[in-house]
C-alpha positions in Angstrom: 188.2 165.6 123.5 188.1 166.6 126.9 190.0 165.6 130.2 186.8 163.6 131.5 186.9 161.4 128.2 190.5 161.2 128.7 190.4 160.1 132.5 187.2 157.4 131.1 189.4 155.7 128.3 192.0 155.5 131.3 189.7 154.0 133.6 188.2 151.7 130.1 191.8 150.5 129.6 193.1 149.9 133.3 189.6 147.7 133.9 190.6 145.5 130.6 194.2 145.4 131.9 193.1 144.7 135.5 190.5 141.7 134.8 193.5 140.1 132.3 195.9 140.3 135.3 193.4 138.5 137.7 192.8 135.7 135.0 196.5 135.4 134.9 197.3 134.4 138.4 196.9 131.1 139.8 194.8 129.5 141.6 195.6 128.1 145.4 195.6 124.4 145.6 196.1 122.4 142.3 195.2 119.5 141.6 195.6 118.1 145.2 192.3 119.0 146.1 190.5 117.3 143.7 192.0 113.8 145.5 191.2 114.8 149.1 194.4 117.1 149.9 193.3 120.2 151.9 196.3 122.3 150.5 196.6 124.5 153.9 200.4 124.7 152.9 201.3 128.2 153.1 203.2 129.0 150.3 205.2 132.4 149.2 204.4 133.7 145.7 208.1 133.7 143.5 208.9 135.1 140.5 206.1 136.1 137.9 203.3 135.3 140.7 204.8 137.8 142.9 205.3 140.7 139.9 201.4 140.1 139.0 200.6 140.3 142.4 202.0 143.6 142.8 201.1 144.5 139.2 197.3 144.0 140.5 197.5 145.8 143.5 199.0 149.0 141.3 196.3 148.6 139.1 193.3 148.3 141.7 194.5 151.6 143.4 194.9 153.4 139.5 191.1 151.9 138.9 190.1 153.7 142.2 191.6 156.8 141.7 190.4 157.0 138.3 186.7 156.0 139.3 186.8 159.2 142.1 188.3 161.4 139.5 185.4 160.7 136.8 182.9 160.9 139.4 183.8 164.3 140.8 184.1 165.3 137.0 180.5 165.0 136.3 
């Protein structure tokens, strides 16, 4: 096994990981909308919103770096 199979499990894994953290998040509005409400409230993420948030953003720039370092391995 050599470092470009280990750098494409990596990037494999982090893409599985990454599409489970955008699932996870929720989705703007509610039910509100569904009865008319525009939901333009702006409201800050808290808690485990704001940890996946950040959690996503670490993993997007990982899947990048990852996807440049397979492609100049080829």
């Amino acid at each position: 096994m050599n470092l470009k199979d280990i750098f494409t499990f990596s990037l494999i894994g982090v893409s599985v990981l990454l599409v489970i953290v955008i699932l996870l998040q929720q989705k703007e509005g509610g039910l509100s909308t569904v009865f008319g409400g525009e939901g333009t409230v702006y409201r800050q993420k808290r808690g485990l919103a704001k940890g996946l948030h950040y959690f996503t953003v670490v993993l997007a720039v990982l899947f990048i770096a990852l996807s440049i370092m397979v492609l100049f391995m080829q």
